[in-house]
C-alpha positions in Angstrom: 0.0 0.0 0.0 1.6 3.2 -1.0 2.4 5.3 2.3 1.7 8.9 3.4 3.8 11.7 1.3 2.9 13.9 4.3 4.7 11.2 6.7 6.7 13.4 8.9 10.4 12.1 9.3 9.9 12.2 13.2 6.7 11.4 15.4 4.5 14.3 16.3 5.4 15.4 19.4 2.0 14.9 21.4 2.0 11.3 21.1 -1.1 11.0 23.4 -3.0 14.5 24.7 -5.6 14.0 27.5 -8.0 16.8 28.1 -10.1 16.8 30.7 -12.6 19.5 31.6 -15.0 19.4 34.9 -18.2 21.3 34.7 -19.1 21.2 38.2 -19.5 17.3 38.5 -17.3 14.8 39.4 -14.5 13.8 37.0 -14.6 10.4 35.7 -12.5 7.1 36.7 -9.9 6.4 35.2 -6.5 4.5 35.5 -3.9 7.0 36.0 -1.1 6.5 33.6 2.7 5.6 35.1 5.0 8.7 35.3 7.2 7.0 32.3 4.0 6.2 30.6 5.1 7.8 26.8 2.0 7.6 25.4 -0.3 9.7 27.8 0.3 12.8 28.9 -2.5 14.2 31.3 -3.8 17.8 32.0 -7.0 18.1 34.2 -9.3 20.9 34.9 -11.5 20.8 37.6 -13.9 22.1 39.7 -15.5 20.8 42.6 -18.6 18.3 42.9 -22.4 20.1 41.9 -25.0 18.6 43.4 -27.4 16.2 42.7 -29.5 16.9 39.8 -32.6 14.3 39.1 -32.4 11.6 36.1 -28.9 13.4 35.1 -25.7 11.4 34.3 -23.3 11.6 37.4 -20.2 11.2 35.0 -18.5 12.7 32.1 -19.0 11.8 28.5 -15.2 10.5 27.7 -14.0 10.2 24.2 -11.2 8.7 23.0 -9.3 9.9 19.5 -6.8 7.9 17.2 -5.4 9.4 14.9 -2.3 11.4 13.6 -1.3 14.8 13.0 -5.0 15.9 11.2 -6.3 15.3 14.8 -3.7 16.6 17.0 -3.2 19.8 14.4 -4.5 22.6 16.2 -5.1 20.1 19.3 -8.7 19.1 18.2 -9.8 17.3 21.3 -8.7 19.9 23.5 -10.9 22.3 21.3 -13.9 19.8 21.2 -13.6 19.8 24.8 -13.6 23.5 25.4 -16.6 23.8 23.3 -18.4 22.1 25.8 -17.0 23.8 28.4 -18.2 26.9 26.8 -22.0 25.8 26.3 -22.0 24.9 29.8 -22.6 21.0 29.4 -23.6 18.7 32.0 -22.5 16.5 32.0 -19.3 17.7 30.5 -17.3 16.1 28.0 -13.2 14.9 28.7 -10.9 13.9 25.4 -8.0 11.8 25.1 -5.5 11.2 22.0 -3.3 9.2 20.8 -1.9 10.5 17.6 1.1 9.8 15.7 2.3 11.6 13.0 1.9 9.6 9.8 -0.3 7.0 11.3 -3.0 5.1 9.7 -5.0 2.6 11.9 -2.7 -0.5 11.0 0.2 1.2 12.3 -1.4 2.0 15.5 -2.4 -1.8 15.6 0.7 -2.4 15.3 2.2 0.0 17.4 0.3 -0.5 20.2 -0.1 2.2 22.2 -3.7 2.9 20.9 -5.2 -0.7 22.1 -3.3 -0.4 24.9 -5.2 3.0 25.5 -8.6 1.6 24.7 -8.2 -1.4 27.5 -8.0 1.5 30.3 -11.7 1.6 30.0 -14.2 4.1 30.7 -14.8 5.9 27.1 -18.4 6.1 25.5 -17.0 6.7 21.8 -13.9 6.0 20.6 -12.8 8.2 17.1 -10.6 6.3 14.4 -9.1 8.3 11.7 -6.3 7.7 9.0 -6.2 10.0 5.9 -8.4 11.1 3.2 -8.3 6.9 1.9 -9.7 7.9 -1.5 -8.3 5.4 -3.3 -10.2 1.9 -3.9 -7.3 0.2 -1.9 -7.0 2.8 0.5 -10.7 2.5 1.5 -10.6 -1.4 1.9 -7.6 -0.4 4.4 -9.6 1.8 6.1 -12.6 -0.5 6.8 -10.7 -3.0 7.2 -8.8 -1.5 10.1 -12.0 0.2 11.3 -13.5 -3.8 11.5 -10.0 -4.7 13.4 -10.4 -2.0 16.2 -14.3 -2.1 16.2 -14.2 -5.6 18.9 -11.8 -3.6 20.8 -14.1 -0.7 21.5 -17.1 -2.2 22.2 -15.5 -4.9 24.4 -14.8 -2.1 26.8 -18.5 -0.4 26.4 -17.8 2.0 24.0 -19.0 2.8 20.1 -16.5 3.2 17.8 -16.9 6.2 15.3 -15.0 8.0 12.5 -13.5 11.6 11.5 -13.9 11.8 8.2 -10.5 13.9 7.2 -10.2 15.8 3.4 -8.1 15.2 0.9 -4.8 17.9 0.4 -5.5 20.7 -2.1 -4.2 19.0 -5.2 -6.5 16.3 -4.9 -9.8 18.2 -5.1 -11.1 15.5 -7.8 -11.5 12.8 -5.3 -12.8 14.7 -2.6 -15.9 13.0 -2.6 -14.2 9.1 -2.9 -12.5 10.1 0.8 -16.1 11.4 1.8 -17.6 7.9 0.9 -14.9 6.0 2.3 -15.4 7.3 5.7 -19.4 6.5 5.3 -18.2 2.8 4.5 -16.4 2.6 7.4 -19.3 4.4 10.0 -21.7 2.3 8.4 -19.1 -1.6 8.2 -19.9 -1.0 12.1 -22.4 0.5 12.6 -20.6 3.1 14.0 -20.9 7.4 14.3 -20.0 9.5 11.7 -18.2 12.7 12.1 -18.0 13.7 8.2 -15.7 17.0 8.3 -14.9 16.9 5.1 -18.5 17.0 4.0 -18.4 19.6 6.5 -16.1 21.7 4.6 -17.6 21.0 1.4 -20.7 22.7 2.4 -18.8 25.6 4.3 -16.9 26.1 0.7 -20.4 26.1 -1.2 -21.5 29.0 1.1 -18.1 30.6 0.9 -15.0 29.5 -1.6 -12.5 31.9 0.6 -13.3 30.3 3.7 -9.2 29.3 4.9 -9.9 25.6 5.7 -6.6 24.8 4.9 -3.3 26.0 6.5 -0.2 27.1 4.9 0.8 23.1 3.2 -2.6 22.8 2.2 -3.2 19.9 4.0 -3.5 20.1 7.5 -6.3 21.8 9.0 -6.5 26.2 9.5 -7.5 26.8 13.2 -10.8 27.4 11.3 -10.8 24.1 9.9 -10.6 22.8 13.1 -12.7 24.5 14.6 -15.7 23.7 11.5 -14.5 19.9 12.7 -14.5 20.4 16.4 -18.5 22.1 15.8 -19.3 18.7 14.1 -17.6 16.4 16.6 -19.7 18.1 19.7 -22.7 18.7 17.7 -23.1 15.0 17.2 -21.8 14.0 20.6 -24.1 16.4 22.1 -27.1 15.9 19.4 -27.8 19.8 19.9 -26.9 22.6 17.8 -23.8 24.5 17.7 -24.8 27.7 16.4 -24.4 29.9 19.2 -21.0 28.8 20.8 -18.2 31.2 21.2 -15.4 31.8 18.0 -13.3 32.5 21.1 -12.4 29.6 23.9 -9.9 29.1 26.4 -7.8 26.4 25.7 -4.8 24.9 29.0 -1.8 26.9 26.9 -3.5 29.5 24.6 -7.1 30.7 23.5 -8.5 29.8 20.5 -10.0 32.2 18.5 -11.1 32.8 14.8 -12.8 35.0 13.0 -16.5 35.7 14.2 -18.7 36.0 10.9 -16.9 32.6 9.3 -17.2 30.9 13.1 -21.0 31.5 12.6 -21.0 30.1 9.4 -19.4 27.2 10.6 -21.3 26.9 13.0 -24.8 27.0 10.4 -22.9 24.3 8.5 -22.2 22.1 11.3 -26.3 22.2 12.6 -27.1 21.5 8.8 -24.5 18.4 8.5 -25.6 17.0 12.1 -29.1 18.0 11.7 -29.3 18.6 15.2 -31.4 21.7 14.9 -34.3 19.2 13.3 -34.3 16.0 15.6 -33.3 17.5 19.0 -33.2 14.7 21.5 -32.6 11.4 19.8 -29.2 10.9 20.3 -26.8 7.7 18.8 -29.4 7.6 15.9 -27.8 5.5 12.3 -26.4 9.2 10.9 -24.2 8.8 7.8 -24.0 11.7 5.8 -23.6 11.1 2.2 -21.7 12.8 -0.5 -25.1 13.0 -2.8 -24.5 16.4 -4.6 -22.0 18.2 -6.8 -18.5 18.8 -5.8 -17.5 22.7 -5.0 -17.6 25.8 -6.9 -14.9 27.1 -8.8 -12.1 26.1 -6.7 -10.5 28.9 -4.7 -7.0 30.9 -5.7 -4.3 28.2 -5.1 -5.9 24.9 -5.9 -5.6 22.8 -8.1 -7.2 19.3 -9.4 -4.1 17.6 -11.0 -3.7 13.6 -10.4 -1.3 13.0 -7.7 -0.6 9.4 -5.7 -2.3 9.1 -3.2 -1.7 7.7 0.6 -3.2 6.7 3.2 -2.3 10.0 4.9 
């Protein structure tokens, strides 16, 4: 299988980023990593116990993402977290990563560090992604893969789910094959869907100048992220994400973008999630499809020349 042309020579540095955030309830259990561990690095913020609130879930929603550098660009969970930090949940959502530059799911099978981090327990989704996997062989890798970590996730209670990353701007043509690949995945396990790059494809429709992309034209813009990060909580939290700050807090910096594309972002994530029609019925069988043209005139920059493709 032809490898990622994006492969960084060295592993991303944040092997394995755990967020938590405490919105006044109690944070969850969970086994605390050895002060050598590599692959988890933890950061907490809490605040004391609330009380008791009637019918409501005592413990945090935890989520665990694997991945590689398309999730830990711009530190996505810790942005996914923040969001629902910022609409107030309860309860309140805590993220974990474990992302390797370069990575596609085999190599984290085969790594290890990812099973190893799905055995501690005590997540309610776990989020697989590799790259775009636009290619016919590429998307047999990725449901395969997907089928390989799927036992693993629900043997500890969980439901696996996928990110459904873009392509890199030279490979606009096959936008759509990465979109589908992901829905084969979602849907080989009956698993959630968090389709950013349909995501983006919409966002583009309303505005081609939107800066998804950062400077390679790859990896994500922190307003790419942050289109993602809208349709990662909006689906988690089946509610709406129009509303939410442009501006959070993250543990090192705060991230911010621009207020009139964070709302349309925001319009785009509600529409792709349909959470503003179906409030209430969460873990529903959601898998958007691609089912309509592909873009506008592409933006200044790109271009739709054939290129080979990877897996990231």
């Amino acid at each position: 299988m032809q490898r990622a042309a994006h492969r960084p020579t060295a592993l991303v540095a944040l092997a394995a980023l755990l967020t938590l955030a405490g919105c006044g309830v109690r944070p969850a259990a969970l086994t605390a990593p050895a002060a050598d561990d590599p692959a988890l690095v933890t950061s907490r913020a809490s605040t004391g116990p609330a009380s008791a609130s009637p019918g409501r879930r005592r413990e945090p929603f935890r989520i665990l993402f694997i991945g590689n550098s398309l999730t830990a660009a711009n530190d996505l969970p810790g942005l996914v977290v923040a969001l629902s930090r910022a609409a107030g949940d309860d309860p309140p959502l805590e993220a974990a990563s474990v992302a390797y530059g370069g990575f596609a799911l085999e190599d984290h099978l085969a790594q290890g560090d990812a099973p190893r981090a799905i055995a501690q327990g005590g997540w309610d989704v776990v989020i697989l992604q590799q790259g775009p996997s636009t290619l016919p062989e590429s998307r047999v890798n990725l449901i395969q893969y997907t089928r390989q970590f799927d036992p693993l996730i629900r043997a500890v209670g969980a439901r696996t789910a996928l990110y459904g990353v873009w392509t890199d701007a030279t490979r606009m043509f096959a936008f759509d094959d990465g979109i589908e690949s992901y829905r084969q995945a979602a849907e080989a396990v009956d698993g959630m869907l968090f389709p950013a790059a349909l995501s983006w494809k919409r966002a583009w429709a309303r505005d081609p100048a939107l800066p998804l992309y950062s400077g390679d034209q790859f990896h994500p813009s922190p307003l790419g992220t942050y289109l993602a990060a809208l349709v990662i909580y909006a689906e988690l939290r089946d509610k709406s994400p129009v509303g939410l700050p442009s501006s959070v807090p993250l543990p090192y910096f705060t991230y911010q973008v621009d207020a009139a594309q964070a709302r349309i972002c925001q319009e785009v994530a509600e529409e792709i999630t349909g959470t503003k029609r179906r409030p209430g019925k969460p873990w529903g069988p959601r898998h958007p499809h691609a089912d309509e043209p592909w873009l506008p005139a592409s933006p200044p920059g790109r271009t739709a020349g054939p290129v080979p493709e990877d897996v990231d």
